[in-house]
PLY file of the C-alpha trace (Angstrom):
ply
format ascii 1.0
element vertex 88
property float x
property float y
property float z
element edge 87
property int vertex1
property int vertex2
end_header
7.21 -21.46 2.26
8.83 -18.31 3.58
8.60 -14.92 4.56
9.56 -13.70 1.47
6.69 -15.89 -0.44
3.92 -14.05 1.50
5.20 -10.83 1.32
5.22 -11.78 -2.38
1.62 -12.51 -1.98
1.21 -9.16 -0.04
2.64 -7.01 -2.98
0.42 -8.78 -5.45
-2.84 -8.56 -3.83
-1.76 -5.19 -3.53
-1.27 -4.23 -7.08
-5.08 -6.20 -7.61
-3.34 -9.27 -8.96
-4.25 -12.88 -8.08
-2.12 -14.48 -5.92
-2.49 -17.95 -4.36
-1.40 -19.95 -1.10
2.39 -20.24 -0.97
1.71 -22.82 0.92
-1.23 -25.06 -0.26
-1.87 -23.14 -3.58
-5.46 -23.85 -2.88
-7.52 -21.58 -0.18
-8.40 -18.05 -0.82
-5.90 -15.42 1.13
-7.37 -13.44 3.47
-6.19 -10.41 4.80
-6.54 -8.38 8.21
-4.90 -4.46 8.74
-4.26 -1.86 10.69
-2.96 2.01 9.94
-2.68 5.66 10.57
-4.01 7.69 8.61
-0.69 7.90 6.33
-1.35 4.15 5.75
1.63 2.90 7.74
0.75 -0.25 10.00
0.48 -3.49 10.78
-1.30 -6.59 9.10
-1.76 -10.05 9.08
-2.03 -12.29 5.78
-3.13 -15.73 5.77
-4.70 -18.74 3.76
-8.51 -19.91 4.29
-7.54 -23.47 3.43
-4.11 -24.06 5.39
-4.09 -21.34 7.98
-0.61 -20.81 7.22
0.33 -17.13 6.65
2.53 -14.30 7.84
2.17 -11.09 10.31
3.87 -8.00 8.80
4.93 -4.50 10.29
5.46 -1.31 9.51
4.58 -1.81 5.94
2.48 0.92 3.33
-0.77 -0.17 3.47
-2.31 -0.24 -0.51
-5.92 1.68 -0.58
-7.15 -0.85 -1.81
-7.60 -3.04 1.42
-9.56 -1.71 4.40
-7.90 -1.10 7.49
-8.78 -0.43 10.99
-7.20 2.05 13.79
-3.82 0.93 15.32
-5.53 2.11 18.47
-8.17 -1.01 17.50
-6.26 -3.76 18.64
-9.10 -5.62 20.30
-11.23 -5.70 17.07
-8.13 -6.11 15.17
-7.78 -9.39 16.97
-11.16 -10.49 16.79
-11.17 -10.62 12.55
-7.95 -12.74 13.07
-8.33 -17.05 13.28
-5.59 -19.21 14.79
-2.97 -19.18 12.32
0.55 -20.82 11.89
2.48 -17.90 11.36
5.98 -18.36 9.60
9.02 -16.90 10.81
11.42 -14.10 9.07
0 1
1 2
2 3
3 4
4 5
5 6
6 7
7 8
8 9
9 10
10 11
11 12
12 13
13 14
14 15
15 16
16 17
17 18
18 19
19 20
20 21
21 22
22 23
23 24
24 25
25 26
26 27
27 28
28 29
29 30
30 31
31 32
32 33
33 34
34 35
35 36
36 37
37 38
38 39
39 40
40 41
41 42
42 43
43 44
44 45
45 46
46 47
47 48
48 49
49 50
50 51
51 52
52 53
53 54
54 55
55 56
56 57
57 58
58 59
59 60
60 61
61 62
62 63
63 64
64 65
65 66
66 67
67 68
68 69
69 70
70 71
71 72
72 73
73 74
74 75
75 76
76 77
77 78
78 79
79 80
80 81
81 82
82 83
83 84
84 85
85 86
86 87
């Protein structure tokens, strides 16, 4: 499992394609964001199952996930479990 795998994942979910746990293959992926209003931000991406996943940064948003205000970091946080996040 690598970086690369869950960005993978990322760009799927984005284009509303399934995409499963690089990792486990089992748990449903779960997603948390944050943006300016030109949809640049921050995210994290993870697996319900394994609690593997990966943070990523300064990435494009897709409309079609919800996102919070950068400025939000404190709810941000609280929509995010413990996760084992892989390294780049």
């Amino acid at each position: 499992m690598t970086y690369r795998d869950w960005l993978d994942v990322f760009i799927a979910l984005g284009a509303d394609r399934v995409a499963t746990c690089p990792n486990c293959a089992r748990g449903p992926i779960r997603w948390r964001f944050a943006a300016n209003d030109d949809r640049i931000g921050f995210g994290v991406i993870w697996c319900e199952a394994c609690l593997k996943g990966a943070r990523l940064s300064r990435v494009r948003i897709p409309d079609r996930f919800d996102t919070l205000p950068i400025s939000d970091i404190e709810e941000f946080s609280r929509g995010v479990p413990s996760i084992d996040f892989v390294e780049d």
